[in-house]
N, C-alpha and C positions, 0 to 999 in steps of 0.2 A: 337488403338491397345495397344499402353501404353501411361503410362498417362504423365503429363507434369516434373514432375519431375525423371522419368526412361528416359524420351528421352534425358532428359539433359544431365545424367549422361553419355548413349550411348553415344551423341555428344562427350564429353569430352574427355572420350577413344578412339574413333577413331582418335580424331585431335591435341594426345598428341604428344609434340616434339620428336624428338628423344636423346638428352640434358636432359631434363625431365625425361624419361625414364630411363636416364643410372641412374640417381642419383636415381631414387627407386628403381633398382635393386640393389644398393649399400647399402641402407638402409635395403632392406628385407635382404642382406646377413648376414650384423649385426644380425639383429635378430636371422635368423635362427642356429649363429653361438652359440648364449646364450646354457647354458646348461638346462633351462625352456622353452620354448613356451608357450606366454601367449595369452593376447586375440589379442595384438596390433602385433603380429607376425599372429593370425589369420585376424585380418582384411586385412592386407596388406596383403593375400593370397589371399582374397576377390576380392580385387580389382585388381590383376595381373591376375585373374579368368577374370574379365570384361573386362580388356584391349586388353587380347589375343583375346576370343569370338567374344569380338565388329567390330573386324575388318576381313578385307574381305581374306586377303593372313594371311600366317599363318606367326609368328613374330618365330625369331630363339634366344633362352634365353643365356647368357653366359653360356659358359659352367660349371665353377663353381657352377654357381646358379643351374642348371639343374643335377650336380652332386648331391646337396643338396636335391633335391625335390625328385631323386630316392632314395635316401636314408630314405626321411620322408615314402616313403611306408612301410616301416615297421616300424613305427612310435605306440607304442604303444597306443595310443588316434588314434582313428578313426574316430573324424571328418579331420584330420590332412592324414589320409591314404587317406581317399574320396578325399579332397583338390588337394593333390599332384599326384592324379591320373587324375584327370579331368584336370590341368595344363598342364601336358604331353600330355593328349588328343590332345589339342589343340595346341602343336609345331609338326613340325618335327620329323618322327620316329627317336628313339636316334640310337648311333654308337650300331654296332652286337654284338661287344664288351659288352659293357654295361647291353645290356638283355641278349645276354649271363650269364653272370654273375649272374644276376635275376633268371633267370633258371635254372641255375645248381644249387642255392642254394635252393633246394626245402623248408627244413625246416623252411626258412623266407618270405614264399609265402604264401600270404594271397590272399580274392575273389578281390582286390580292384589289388594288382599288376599283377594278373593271367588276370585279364582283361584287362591291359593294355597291357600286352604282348599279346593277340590274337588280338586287334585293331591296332596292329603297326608289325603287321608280314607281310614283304614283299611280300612272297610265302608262296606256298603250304609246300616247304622243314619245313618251320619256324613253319607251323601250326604241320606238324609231329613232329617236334623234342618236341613240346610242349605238344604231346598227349601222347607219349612216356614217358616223363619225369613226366606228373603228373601219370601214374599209374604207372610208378617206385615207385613213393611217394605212392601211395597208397598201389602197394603193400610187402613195406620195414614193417619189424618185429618193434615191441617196441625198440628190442633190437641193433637196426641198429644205434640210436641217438639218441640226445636228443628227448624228445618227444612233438609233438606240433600236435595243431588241424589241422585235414585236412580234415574239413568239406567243406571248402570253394571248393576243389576241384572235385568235380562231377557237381555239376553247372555249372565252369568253363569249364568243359573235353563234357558236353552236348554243350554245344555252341560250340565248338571246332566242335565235329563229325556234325552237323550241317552245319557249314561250308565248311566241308571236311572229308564228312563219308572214301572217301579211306584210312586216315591218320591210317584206322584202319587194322592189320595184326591178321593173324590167332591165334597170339601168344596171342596180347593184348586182344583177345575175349575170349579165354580161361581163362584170366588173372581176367579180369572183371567179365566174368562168375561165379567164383568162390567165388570172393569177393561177387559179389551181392547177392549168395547162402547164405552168412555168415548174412550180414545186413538183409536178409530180413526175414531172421528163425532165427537166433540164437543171436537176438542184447537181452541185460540185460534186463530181468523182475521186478527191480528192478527201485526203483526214484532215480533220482540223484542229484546233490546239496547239500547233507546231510539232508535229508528229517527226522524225528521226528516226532514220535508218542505220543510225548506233554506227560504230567502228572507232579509230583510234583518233582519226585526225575530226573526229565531230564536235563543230563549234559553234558558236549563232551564226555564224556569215556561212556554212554548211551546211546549213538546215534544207532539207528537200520536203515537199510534201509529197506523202505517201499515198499511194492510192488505197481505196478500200479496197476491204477481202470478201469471200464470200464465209458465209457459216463454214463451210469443209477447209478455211486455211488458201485456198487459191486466190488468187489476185480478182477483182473483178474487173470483168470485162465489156461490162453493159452498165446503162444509167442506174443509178439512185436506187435503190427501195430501201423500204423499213428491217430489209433483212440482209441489208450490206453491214459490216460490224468495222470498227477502226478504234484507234487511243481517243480519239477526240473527232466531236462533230462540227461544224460550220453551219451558222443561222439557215442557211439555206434547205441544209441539211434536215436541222431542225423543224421547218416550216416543211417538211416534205412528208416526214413520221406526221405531223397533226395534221396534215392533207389529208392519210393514207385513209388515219383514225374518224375523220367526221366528214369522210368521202358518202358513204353508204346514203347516211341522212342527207346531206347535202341534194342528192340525184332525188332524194322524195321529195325532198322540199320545193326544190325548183320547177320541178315538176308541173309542181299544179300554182306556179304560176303562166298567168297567162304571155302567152311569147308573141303575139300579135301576127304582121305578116311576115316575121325573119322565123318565124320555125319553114322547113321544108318541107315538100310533100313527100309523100311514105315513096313513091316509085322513084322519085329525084333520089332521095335520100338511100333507097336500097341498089338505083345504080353505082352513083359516088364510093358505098360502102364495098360492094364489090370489087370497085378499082382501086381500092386502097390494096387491096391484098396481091395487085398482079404489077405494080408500077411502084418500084422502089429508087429514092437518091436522097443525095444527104443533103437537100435542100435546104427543110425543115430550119426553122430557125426558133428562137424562146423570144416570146412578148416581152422581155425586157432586156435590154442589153448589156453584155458581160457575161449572160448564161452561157454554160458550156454545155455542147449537145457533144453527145456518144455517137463517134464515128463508125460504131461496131454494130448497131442495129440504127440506123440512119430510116427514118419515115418519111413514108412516099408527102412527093410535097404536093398532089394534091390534095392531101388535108389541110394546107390553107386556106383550100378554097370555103371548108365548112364555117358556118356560123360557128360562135364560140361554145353554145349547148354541144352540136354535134363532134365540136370537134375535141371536147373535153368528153364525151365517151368515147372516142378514136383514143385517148392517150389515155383513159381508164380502162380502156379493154388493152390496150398495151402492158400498163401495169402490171392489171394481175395478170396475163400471160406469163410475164418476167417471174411475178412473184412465183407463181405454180412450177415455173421450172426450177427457181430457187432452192424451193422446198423437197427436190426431186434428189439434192446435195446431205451428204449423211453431217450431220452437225456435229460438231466436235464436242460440245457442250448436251448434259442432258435440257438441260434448260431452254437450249437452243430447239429442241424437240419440239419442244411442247409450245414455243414461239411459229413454229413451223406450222404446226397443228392450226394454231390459233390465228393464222395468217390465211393458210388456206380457206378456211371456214367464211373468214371477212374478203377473200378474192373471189370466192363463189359466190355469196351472197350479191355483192356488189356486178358480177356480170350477171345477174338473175334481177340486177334493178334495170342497167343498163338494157338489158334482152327485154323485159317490157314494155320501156319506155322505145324501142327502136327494133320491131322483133327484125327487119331483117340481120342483128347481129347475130339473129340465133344459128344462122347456120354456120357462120367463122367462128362460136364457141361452143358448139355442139362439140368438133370432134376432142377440143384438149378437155374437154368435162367428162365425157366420155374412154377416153384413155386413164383419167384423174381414177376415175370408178374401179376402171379396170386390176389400178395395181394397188389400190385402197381396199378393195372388196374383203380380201382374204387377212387382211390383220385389223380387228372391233378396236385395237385400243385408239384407231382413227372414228372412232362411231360418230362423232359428234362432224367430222369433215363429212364421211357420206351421209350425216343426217340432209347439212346445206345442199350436198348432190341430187339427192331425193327432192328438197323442195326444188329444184332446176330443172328435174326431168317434170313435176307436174305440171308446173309452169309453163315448158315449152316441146314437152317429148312430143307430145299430138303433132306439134307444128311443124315438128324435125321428121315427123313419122318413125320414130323410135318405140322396140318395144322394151316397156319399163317391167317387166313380170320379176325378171332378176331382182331389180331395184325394192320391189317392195317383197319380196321372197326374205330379202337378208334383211332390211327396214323393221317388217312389222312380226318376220317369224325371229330371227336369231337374237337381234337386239336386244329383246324383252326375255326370250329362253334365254341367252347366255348374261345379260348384263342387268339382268331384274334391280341387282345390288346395287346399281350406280346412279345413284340421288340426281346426278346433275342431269344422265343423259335420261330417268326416268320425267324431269322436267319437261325437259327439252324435247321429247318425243313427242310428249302427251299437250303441250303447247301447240308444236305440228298439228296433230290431231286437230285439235281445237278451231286454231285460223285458217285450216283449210278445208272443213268438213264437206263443204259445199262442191269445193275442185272432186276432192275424193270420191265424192256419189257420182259424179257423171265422170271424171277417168279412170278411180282406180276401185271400183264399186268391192271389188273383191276384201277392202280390208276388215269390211263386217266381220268374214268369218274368223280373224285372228284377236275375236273376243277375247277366248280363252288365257289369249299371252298377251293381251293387257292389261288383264286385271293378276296379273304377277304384279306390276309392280303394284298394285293396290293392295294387295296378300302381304307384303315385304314391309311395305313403309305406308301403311293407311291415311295415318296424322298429316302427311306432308302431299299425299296428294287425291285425298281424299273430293275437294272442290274442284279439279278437274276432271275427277268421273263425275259428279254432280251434275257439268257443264256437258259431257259428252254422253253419257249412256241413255238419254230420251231419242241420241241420234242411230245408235246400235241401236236398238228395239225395231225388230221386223216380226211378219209371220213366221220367218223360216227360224229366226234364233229365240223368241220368245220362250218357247220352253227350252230351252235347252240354257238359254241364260239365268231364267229360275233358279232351275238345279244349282248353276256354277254360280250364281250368289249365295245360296242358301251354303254350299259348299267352301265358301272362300277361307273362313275358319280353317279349315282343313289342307286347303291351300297354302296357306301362310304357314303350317305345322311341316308342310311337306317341303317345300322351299327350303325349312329352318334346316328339316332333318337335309335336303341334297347339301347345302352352304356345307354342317359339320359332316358329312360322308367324304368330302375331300378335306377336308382340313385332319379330321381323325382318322389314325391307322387303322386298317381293318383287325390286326392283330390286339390293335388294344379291347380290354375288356371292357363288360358295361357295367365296369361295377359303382358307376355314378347315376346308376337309376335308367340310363337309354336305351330302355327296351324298344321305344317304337325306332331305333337306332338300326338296330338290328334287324325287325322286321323292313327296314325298308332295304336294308342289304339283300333280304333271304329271298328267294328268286319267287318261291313262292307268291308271295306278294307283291311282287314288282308290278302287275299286269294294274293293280290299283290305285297305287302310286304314279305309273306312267298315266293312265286315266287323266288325274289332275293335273299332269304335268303336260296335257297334250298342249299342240300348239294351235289348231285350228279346230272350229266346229263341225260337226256332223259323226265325231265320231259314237256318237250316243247319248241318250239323255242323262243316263244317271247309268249307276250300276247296280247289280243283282246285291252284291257282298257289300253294301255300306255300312251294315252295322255292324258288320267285320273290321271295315275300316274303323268305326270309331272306337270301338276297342284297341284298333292297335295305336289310336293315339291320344289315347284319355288320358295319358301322362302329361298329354302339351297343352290341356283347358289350361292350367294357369300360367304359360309362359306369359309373359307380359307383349310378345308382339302379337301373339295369337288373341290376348284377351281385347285389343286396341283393335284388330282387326273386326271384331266379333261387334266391337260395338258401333260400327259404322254401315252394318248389314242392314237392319231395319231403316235408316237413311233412304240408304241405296233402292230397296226393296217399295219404300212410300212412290221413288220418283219410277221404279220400273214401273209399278201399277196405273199408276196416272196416266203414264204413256202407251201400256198395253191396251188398255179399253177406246181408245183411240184410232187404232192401228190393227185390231183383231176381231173376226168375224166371231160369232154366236158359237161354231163349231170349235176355235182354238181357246174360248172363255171358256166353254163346257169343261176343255182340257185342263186347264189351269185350278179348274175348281177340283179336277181331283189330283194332283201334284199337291196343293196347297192340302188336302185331307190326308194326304199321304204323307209327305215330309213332315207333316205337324208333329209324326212321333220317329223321324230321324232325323235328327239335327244334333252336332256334336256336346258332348255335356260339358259346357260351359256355365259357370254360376249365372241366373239372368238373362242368358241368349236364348233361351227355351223358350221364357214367359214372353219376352220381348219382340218375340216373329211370332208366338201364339198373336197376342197384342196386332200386331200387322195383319196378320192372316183372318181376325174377323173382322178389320173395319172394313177389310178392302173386298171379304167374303160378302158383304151385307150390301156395298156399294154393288158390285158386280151382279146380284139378285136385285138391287131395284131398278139398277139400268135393265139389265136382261129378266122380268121375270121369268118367262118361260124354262129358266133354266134350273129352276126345281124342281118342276116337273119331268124336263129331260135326264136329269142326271138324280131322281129320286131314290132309283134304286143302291147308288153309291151312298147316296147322303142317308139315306134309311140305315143302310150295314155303320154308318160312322157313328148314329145315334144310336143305334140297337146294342151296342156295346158297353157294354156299364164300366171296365176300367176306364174308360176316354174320359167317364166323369171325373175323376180323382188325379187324372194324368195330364188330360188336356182342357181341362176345366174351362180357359178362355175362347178355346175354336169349339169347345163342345156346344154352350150355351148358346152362341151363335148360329149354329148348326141348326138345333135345334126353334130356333127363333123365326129362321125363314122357312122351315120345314111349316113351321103353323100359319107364320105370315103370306105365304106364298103358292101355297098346294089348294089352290081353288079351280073354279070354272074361271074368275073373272081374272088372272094370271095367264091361264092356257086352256083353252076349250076341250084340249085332250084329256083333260085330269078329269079322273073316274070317282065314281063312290069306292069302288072299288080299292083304289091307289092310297084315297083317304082314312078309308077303315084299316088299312095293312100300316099307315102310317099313326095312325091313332093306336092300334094295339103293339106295334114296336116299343113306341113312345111309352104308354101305358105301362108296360111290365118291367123297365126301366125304372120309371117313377117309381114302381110298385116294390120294387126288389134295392132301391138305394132306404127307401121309408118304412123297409119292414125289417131290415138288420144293423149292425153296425159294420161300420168300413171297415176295411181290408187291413192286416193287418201293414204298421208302417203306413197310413196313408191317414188323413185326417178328414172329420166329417166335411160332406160335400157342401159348398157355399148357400145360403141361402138361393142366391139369383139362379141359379141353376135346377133350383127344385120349384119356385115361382115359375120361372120360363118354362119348366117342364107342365105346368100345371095350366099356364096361358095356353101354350101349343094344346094340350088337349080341348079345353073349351073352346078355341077356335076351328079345330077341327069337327068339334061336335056338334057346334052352331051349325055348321056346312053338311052335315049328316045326323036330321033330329037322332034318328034309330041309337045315333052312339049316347044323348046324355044323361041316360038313366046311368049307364055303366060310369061316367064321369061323376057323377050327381054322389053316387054311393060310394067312390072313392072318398072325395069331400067332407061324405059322411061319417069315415070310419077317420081321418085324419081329426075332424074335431075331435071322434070320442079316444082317439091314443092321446091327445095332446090335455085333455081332462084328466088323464088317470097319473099324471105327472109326468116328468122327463121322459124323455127317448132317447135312444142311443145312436140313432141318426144326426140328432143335432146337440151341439153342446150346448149352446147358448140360448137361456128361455126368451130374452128380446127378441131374439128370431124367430125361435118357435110360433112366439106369438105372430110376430109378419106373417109366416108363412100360412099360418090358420085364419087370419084374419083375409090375406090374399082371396086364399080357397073358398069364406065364404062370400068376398064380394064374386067372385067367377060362380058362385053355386045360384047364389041370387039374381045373377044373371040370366043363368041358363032356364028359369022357371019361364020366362017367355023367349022360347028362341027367336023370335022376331028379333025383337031388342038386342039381344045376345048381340045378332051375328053384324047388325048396323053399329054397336058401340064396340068389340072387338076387332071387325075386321072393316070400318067405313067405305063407303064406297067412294072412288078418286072425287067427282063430282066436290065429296062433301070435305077432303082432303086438301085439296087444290086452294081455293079461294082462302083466305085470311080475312074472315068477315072484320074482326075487329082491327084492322088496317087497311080494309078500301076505303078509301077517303070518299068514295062516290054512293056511299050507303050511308045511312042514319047510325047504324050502330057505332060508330068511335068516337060520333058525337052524343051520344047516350052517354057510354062509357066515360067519357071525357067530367061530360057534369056531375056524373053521379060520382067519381072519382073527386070533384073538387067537393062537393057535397059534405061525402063523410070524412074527408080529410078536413075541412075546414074545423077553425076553431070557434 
């Protein structure tokens, strides 16, 4: 984790004297008493930085020294502000006293002391008085003091409501309101810095300020945003970019505070809104005076007449307007691109807060959201822009009467087929997914069927977003996809193989050979095979459950069992697999459990050959085989004649040994009268002689060759199911009785070739004859093998309303006593 010389250092900090210590707090105070700080004052800040850190209880500094460090926070050099901020981090909140002090002197509050006063505030009181006092500061005149930057504080004042949005009072939202009306419309059109339009005769009394440009190099022509570029910015400027940025939260935040009688009502408000859009002059003026307002998109002035809420969505839907068109400018920079991107994303979002909190804006931002769509559609490397589109039209398409079919056509089908590979926007997607599953079922119910091209990115990169299918796939589970999801779980392995091989088909020439072993490379080139590949590769469901050639497929890609993404994929299956069952039985009638019980007998022997993946969905396939016959018994009986052909097969014992035993388990457990009144003597004797010849044919030779003797539990369990069976049909236990008989006398005459191991042998013989001794009174038999629910149900020795656990109790202290 670190390397040999950081752990030393570590070492040495931890296990400094306390002697030691005093004397370099004695030495840093020298220094810091100099009237220079140089570097040997910054190193030894360095390493009081290490000393505190390294250790596990937090060290408490003299007080002196610690008087000194609050003071370096306003330390003109700001490596010297960071230092002495991150030192306090790490003692003791100081005396109230102290930040007090900090706090009330707003004017020498920079972002480096502001944050250390919200990391060392006791309470909630501490975080109010702090939310309070920066937008005092913010909103004091020029002329209140000296004048210093107070940029640092909106940053600070977001983490605060963050912490403690009640810190905020109806006053401070009007407060804020007002202010962010100012910065976000009316901040200087102008560069700042002293910007210079060069030539010969240029000198300080020459200087002009320059207007800003836009991203493409042309002058700008309109107010302010975060994507006007110049040499240099102006405070105002400045405070307009951290507008732009803690805009989003701000609208949630204030939100749900309460606005008493100054919010307006919806038809007041959706008239006003109306009229803003037909009655334009350059009225408008900025809440503080000296703003410069842009003569060139001049807003109508009755927007003064709104409250300061309403009338800070009026100039936030202004914003992103400007910005959208902004971005509509080809960037000269690549950089600039991708600021573009990331603008739009945050202009959408933010008119998608504003559109809740006031739907009549959704009709004045319907059409530019919809135009945004229109010229975004056709180029994915914007996915992450029409992701925010997409959450806009669910939000409010119903209410625009818009039809969204396109939107989620390229959303849930192409995003995923073309961009599986892309971590961020598989995030980003599957988050959607997530917080709006609820919207989804009632408007856009159709994404159910783009199962299939979800679980791409689950196939691609398991590890990293394996807990958001966790979180979504109990909401996918319907009648109509349950089987079909099955398969393409149990498939996903093969998925991820098929993905790997499409990724390297365009990366690798077709011309190149395969001579690095990529056969299934080429199979997925050869047209032949393509119809299998595209299978997996579909994008919606219905197009089949599984296919005829699957263990064609896994031949063609038993090359990819040990790829490392395939093997990570494989082992998040039986995961996946525990939560789909839990949520099917839930969800599915008697008739689609019937179903599932034979998918699950079927796939048991197609599944790709993965080390472990076999055993490990065997494993799933009989807890949840066992659950599903005691919720539903009747359904061994209905589907006996399936379960009969699976038991009757004697490789299944050697192959699928853990779904076979099971099989076989509820075959005995469950094929009664008192299961299903339809089950015959009939059904029982066909199942008793399948069962039987099985037994008969694994204990009268030795395994196959390449296979090893069959487990114990499987010959026990085969031996149960007969005796239960034969309880329920005296006529069969002579035939059982004399099996019994012939097992004690091979297992007398020494080893057998059925089992290796004589510990077992003997189990098994010792099993045989507690079931033989059974069966002499089939009465008994059939009341101690198969109890009747009655005698099942109740927990005598835990009703607390019966004598027996107080029996148990004393006779418990009894022979334990000493």
């Amino acid at each position: 984790m670190y390397s040999l010389g950081s752990e030393s250092l570590i070492k040495q900090a931890r296990e400094i004297q306390e002697a030691e210590l005093q004397k370099f707090y004695s030495r840093l105070m020298k220094l810091l008493q100099l009237k220079e700080l140089g570097y040997e004052t910054l190193d030894s800040l360095h390493r009081l930085h290490l000393i505190l850190s390294a250790n596990k209880y937090a060290r408490t500094l003299p007080s002196d020294l610690q008087q000194r460090l609050l003071s370096l926070l306003s330390s003109p050099a700001e490596q010297f502000q960071v230092l002495s901020s991150a030192l306090l981090r790490e003692t003791p909140p100081s005396s109230g006293e102290e930040l007090n002090n900090i706090q009330e002197n707003i004017s020498q509050l920079n972002t480096h002391a502001a944050g250390l006063l919200v990391s060392q505030a006791r309470s909630r009181t501490d975080l109010n008085n702090l939310c309070a006092q920066l937008i005092h500061g913010l909103e004091g005149r020029p002329s209140d003091g000296p004048t210093r930057s107070l940029t640092f504080a909106l940053p600070v004042l977001n983490s605060v409501l963050r912490l403690s949005p009640e810190s905020l009072t109806e006053e401070h939202v009007t407060i804020l309101s007002k202010k962010f009306v100012d910065w976000l419309r009316y901040a200087s059109i102008v560069q700042g810095g002293g910007a210079s339009s060069g030539g010969f005769f240029t000198g300080p009394r020459s200087r002009q300020p320059l207007p800003t440009a836009e991203l493409d190099g042309s002058v700008s022509g309109d107010f302010f945003t975060v994507l006007c570029v110049g040499q240099g910015f102006t405070e105002d400027q400045w405070m307009n970019v951290y507008s732009f940025s803690m805009l989003r939260h701000w609208l949630l935040t204030y939100h749900s505070v309460s606005s008493g009688n100054s919010t307006m009502d919806a038809a007041s408000r959706l008239q006003l809104s109306l009229s803003l859009s037909h009655s334009f002059s350059n009225d408008d003026r900025s809440e503080v005076d000296g703003s410069v307002v842009s003569m060139v998109s001049a807003t109508s002035s009755s927007s003064r007449l709104l409250p300061p809420k309403e009338r800070l969505r009026e100039k936030t839907f202004q914003y992103c307007q400007r910005l959208i068109e902004q971005c509509d400018r080809k960037a000269q920079k690549k950089s600039d691109t991708e600021l573009q991107k990331a603008c739009m994303v945050e202009a959408v979002c933010i008119l998608d807060c504003v559109c809740v909190e006031d739907p009549s804006m959704v009709f004045r931002t319907f059409p530019s959201i919809k135009a945004l769509f229109g010229r975004l559609s056709s180029d994915l490397s914007y996915a992450r822009v029409l992701l925010s589109i997409a959450q806009f039209y669910l939000n409010h398409g119903e209410m625009a009467a818009v039809d969204c079919e396109c939107v989620w056509k390229l959303v849930f089908g192409r995003f995923p087929a073309e961009l599986f590979n892309d971590p961020f926007l598989a995030h980003e997607l599957l988050r959607f997914l997530r917080q709006n599953l609820d919207s989804l079922r009632l408007r856009a119910p159709e994404f159910i069927r783009f199962l299939p091209n979800f679980l791409k990115f689950l196939a691609w990169d398991s590890s990293a977003v394996v807990d958001d299918f966790v979180d979504l796939l109990p909401s996918l589970v319907t009648e109509g996809t349950a089987v079909e999801m099955l398969h393409t779980l149990l498939d996903l392995p093969c998925l991820s193989a098929t993905l790997i091989l499409q990724f390297r088909s365009v990366s690798l020439p077709i011309s190149e050979s395969s001579s690095r072993g990529l056969l299934s490379l080429d199979a997925f080139r050869n047209p032949a095979f393509r119809g299998l590949f595209l299978f997996l590769l579909r994008v919606e469901t219905g197009s089949g459950h599984t296919i005829d050639r699957l263990s064609t497929l896994h031949d063609l890609l038993a090359e990819a069992a040990d790829w490392p993404r395939v093997v990570r994929c494989a082992q998040v299956v039986p995961v996946l697999l525990h939560i789909y069952f839990n949520t099917v039985v839930t969800v599915a009638e008697e008739k689609l459990l019937a179903h599932l019980i034979l998918v699950m007998l079927e796939r048991s022997g197609l599944l790709l050959a993965i080390p472990t993946y076999s055993r490990e969905i065997h494993r799933v396939f009989s807890c949840h085989l066992l659950r599903l016959c005691k919720l539903r018994p009747s359904l061994v009986v209905d589907q006996s004649h399936e379960l009969l052909e699976f038991a009757g097969t004697t490789a299944n014992v050697y192959s699928k040994e853990e779904v076979y035993t099971h099989v076989v388990w509820v075959l005995g457990e469950y094929l009664s009268v008192s299961s299903d009144s339809s089950c015959s003597v009939v059904l029982i004797t066909s199942c008793f002689e399948t069962l039987e010849a099985v037994l008969f044919e694994i204990t009268s030779s030795a395994p196959p060759p390449g296979t090893v003797c069959p487990a114990p539990k499987v010959i026990t369990t085969l031996m149960s199911a007969l005796a239960k069976l034969a309880s329920r049909s005296h006529d069969l236990i002579p035939r059982v009785s004399l099996f019994f008989s012939k097992l004690r006398t091979a297992a007398r005459n020494g080893s057998v070739a059925w089992c290796a191991d004589e510990e077992d042998l003997v189990a098994i013989v010792t099993r045989g004859e507690e079931l033989w001794s059974l069966l002499k009174a089939p009465g008994v038999a059939q009341s101690v093998l198969t109890p009747p629910p009655h005698v099942l149900t109740p927990r005598w020795h835990r009703d607390t309303n019966l004598a027996v656990p107080l029996q148990l109790r004393v006779l418990t202290r009894l022979t334990h006593s000493k």
